[in-house]
N, C-alpha and C positions, 0 to 999 in steps of 0.2 A: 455516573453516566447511566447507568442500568434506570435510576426515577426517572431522569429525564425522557430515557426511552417506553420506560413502561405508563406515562403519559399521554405519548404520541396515537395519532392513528396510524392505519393499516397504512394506509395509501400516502401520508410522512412519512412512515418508513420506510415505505420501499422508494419514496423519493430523496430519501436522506442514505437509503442503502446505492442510489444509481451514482450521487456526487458522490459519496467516497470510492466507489469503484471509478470514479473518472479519475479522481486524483491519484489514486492509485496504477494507475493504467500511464497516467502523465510522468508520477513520479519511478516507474522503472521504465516509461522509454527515455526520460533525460541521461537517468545513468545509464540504459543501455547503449546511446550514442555515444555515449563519452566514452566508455570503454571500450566499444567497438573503434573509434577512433585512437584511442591508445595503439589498439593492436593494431588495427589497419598502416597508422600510420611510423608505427615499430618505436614509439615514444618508450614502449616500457619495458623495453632495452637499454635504455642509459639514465630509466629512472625509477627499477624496478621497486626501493620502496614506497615511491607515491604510489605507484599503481595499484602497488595492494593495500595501501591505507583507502584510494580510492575505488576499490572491490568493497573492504569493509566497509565504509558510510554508506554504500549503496544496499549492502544488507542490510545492516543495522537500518538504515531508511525504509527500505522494504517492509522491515518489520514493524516500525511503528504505524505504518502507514494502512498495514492489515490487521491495524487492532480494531479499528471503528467497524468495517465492514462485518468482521466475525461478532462483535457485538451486536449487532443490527441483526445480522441473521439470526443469531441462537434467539435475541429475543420475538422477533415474527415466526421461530418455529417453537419455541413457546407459547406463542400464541395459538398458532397452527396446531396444536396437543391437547390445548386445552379447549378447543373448540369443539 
């Protein structure tokens, strides 16, 4: 990933760094409703271990989902360094 990005320009990057912060932004507010609906609506009271299977894919998604962004940054502040 790293050639691919040390390829790009400035100005792809930081437009390749705004999509994944959208998706990123998309993909913890879906799990945030969904969880918030658990609790709100007291589901995960008679199904406590989905609930926290689905607490955990929401992390585990959270985290893959903040690997491109953290990549995009270190390398535009790479850049940023060596400028």
């Amino acid at each position: 990933m790293s050639k691919d990005l040390s390829q790009l320009t400035n100005d792809a990057l930081h437009g390749k760094l705004k999509a994944a912060q959208a998706i990123q932004r998309t993909v913890f507010g879906i799990f945030g409703v969904i969880i918030l609906a658990w609790i709100v609506l007291g589901f995960w009271r008679t199904n406590t271990p989905v609930f926290i299977i689905t607490v955990a894919v929401a992390v585990a998604a959270g985290a893959a989902v903040s690997a491109a962004p953290r990549g995009i940054r270190a390398e535009l502040a790479r850049r940023k360094a060596a400028a």
